[in-house]
N, C-alpha and C positions, 0 to 999 in steps of 0.2 A: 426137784428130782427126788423122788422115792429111795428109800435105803438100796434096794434090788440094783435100780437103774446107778445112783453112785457106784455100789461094789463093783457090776460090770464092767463100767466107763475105766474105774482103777484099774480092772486086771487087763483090760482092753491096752491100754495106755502103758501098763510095767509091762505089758510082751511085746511092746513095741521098742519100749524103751533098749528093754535088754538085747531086741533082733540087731538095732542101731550100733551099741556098743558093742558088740559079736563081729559085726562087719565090717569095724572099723578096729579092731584086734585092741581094744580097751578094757582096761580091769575096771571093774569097781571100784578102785582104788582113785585111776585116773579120773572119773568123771565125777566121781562124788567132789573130789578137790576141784575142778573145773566150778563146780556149783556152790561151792564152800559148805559142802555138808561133810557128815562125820561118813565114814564107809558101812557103819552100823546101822545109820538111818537112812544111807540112801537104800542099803540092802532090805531096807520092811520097805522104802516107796516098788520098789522092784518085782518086788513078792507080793505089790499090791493088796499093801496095809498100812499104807500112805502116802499124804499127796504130795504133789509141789506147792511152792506159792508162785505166786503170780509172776512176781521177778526171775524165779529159778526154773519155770518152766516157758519163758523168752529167752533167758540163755540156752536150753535144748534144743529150743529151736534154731537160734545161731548156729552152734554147736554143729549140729547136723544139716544147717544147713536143708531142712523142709518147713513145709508151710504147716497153720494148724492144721489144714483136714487131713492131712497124715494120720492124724491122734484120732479122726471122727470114729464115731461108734453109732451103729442105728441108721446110717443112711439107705436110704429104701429107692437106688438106683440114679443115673447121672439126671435125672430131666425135676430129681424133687429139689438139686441147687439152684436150676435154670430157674424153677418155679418161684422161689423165695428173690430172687435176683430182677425176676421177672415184676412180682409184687413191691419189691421195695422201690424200683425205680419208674414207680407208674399206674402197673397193670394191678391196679390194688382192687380188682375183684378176681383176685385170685387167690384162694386162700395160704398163708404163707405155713412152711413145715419148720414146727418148732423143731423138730429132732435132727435139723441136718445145720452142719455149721459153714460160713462163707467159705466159697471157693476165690482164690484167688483171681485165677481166669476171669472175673467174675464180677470185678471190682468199677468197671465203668461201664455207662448205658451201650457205650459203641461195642465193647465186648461183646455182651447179652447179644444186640443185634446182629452179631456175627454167628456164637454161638450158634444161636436159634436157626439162622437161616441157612447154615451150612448143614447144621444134625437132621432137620426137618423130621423131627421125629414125632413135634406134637400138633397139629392142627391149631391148639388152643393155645400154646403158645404164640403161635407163629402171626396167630390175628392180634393177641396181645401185646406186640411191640407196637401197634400202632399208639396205643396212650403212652409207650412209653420213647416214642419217638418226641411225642406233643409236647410230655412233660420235659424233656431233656433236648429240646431241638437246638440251643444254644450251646449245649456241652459236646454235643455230637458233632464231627467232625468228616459229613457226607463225602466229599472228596476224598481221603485219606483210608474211608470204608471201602468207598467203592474200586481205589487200585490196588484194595487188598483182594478185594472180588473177583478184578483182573487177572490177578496172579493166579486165583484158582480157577478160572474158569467160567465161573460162576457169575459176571457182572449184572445179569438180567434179572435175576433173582432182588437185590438191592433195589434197583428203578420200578419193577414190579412190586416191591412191598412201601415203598415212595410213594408210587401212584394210586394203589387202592387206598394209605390212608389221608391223600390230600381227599382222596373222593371221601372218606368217612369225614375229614375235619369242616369241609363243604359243606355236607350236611348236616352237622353239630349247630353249625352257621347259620343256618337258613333255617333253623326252629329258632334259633334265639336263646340266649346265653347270658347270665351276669356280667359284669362290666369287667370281674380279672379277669375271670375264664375266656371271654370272646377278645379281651387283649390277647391271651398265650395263642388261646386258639390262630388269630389274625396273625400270629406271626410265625407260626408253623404254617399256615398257608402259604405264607411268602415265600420262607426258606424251603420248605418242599418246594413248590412251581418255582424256582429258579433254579434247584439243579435239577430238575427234569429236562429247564428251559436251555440247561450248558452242558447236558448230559453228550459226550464225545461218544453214540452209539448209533452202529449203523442200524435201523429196526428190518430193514429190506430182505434178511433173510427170516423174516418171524413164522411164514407159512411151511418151511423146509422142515421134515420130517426131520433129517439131522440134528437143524438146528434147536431141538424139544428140549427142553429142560425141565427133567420129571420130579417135580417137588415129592407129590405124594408117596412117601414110601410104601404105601401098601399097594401100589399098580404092582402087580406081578405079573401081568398076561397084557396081550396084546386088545385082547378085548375089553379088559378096565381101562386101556387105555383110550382107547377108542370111545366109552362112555362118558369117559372125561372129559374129553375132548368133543365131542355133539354137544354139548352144555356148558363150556369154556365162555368164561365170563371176555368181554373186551377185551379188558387190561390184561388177561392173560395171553392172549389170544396176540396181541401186539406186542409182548414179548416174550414169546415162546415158551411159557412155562405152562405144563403140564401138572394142572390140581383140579380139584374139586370147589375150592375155596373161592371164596364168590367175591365184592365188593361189601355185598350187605353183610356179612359174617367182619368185616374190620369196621362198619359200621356200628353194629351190635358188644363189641369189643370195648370202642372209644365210649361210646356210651353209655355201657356195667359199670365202666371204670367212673365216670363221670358221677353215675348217680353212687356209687359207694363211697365216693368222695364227700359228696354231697349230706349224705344219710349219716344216722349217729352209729355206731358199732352194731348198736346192738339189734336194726334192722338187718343185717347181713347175716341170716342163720346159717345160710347157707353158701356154701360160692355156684355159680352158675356152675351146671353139670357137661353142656358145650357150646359150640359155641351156636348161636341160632336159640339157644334154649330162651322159655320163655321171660322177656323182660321185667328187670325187676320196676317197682315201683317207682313212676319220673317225682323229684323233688318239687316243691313248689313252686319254684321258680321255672321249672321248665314245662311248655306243653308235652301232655302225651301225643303218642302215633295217631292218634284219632283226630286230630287238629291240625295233622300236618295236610297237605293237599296231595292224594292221589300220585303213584307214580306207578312206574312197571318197576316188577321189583323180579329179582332169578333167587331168591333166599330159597324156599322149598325146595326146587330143583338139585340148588345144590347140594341141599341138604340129605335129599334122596339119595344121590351120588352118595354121599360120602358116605352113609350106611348103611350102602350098596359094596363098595371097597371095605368096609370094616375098617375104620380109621379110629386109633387110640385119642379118646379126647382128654385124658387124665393128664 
C-alpha cells in the first residue's frame, strides 16, 4: 500500500472510530483505557496519525461489537465481495479485488451460493457457483439451502442451478479428466443427482405464467420477457425460471475454472470478460472442443439474448 492509500485508510478508520465512540456517549478517555493506551496517543490514532496494532484493533472490534468491513475503505460496490468469495471458494477464473476486504456473510460456500442466487445481479456470477458447488460439494449442505429457499420463495432457483451444473460436471466427464479431478468431479455427480433424485417439488406448475421465476434482473418489459422465454434452455423451462442463461454458459464456467486451475498464474492475463467468452487455452491433459463429438448446442442464442437485455457481466 502506497503512502496516499495508508493516510486514507487512517483517516477512513479514525472517522469511524470517533462516529463509534460519539454514539456510544464515550470519551476519549474511556476507550483509550478499554485499549490500554495513553488518552494522548489514542488522540493522534483518532486524528489519524496513527495506527492500532493488531491486538488493540480486535479489541475495537469487540468493543463495538462490528465486523472488520465496517473499517473497509475502497470497496467499488456489494458484487466485488461476492467476487473475491466467489474466486476463493472455486470459481478461480475470476479475477479476485485486492481492494475489498472479507465480508462476513461471506464466510462459507453455502452462503456465496445463497447470496448469488438471491441478488442475481451477475450473470457471471451466478454460472460461477457451478465450480464452486464441485469444489465444495462436501461442505455444502443442499438440504438445509434449499428450506432456506423455501422460506423465501425461491426454492426452484437452487434445483435449477443443481441441474445445469450436474449437466456441466457430465460434460467435464465425458472429455476425460485426471484421476483427482474426475474423483471430485464423480462425486459431485452423485451428490447433485441425489438431491434432484429426493427433491420434495412439485414441477407440474413449470408452464404457468404465475408460476415464472425471473432471474434476469434486467427483464423490464414484457417483451424481454417473452425473448427469453422463446429460447428458454430445458432446465429452465422445467422449472420455471425465467433467464437467458443457458447450460453451455455453466459449462463454460466449470471449465475456465478448471483450466485456471490447471495453468501456472501467469497464463491467466486476463479473467474471462463473460461468460460464453472465448475459451482459454485446454491444459494437457485435457482435449480440446475440437475432439469432443458433435452435439446441438443453444450457447450463441443465448448469448444473443443476453446482449439483447443488456446484462451486466462484471
Amino acid at each position: 500500500m502506497d503512502t496516499f492509500k495508508r493516510n486514507k485508510a487512517r483517516t477512513e478508520i479514525a472517522r469511524k472510530i470517533r462516529a463509534l465512540r460519539e454514539e456510544r456517549h464515550w470519551t476519549q478517555a474511556d476507550l483509550s483505557k478499554g485499549l490500554g493506551l495513553s488518552q494522548s496517543r489514542f488522540s493522534e490514532i483518532e486524528r489519524g496519525q496513527g495506527s492500532f496494532t493488531a491486538e488493540q484493533f480486535l479489541e475495537v472490534l469487540r468493543l463495538f461489537n462490528v465486523p472488520v468491513s465496517h473499517f473497509a475503505v475502497g470497496q467499488n460496490g456489494p458484487g466485488s465481495g461476492i467476487q473475491n468469495a466467489l474466486a476463493r471458494l472455486g470459481a478461480i477464473h475470476l479475477r479476485h479485488r485486492s481492494d475489498v476486504l472479507p465480508s462476513e456473510r461471506l464466510d462459507e460456500a453455502g452462503d456465496v451460493v445463497r447470496e448469488v442466487l438471491l441478488g442475481a445481479e451477475s450473470p457471471r456470477h451466478i454460472t460461477s457457483l457451478a465450480p464452486v458447488l464441485v469444489r465444495n460439494i462436501d461442505r455444502i449442505n443442499l438440504n438445509r439451502l434449499h428450506a432456506q429457499f423455501l422460506e423465501y420463495g425461491l426454492e426452484r432457483r437452487l434445483a435449477w442451478l443443481v441441474e445445469n451444473t450436474l449437466m456441466a460436471v457430465r460434460d467435464e466427464l465425458s472429455v476425460g479428466l485426471p484421476r483427482k479431478e474426475a474423483i471430485q468431479y464423480g462425486r459431485a455427480e452423485f451428490m447433485l443427482g441425489a438431491f434432484l433424485e429426493n427433491l420434495p417439488f412439485n414441477r407440474s406448475r413449470r408452464n404457468s405464467v404465475e408460476a415464472l421465476d425471473i432471474l434476469d434482473t434486467r427483464i423490464l418489459s414484457e417483451k424481454k420477457l417473452q425473448d427469453v422465454r422463446n429460447s428458454t434452455s430445458t432446465i429452465s423451462d422445467r422449472w420455471g425460471i425465467a433467464t437467458a442463461l443457458q447450460p453451455d454458459d455453466f459449462i463454460e464456467a466449470l471449465r475456465a475454472s478448471h483450466v485456471a486451475d490447471s495453468n501456472p498464474p501467469a497464463r491467466l492475463r486476463s479473467p474471462l470478460g463473460k461468460v460464453g467468452a472465448e475459451k482459454a487455452p485446454a491444459s494437457d491433459h485435457l482435449p480440446s472442443s475440437s475432439d469432443a463429438p458433435d452435439k446441438p448446442s443453444t450457447r450463441n442464442e443465448g448469448h444473443r439474448l443476453l446482449n439483447q437485455i443488456d446484462m451486466d457481466w462484471d
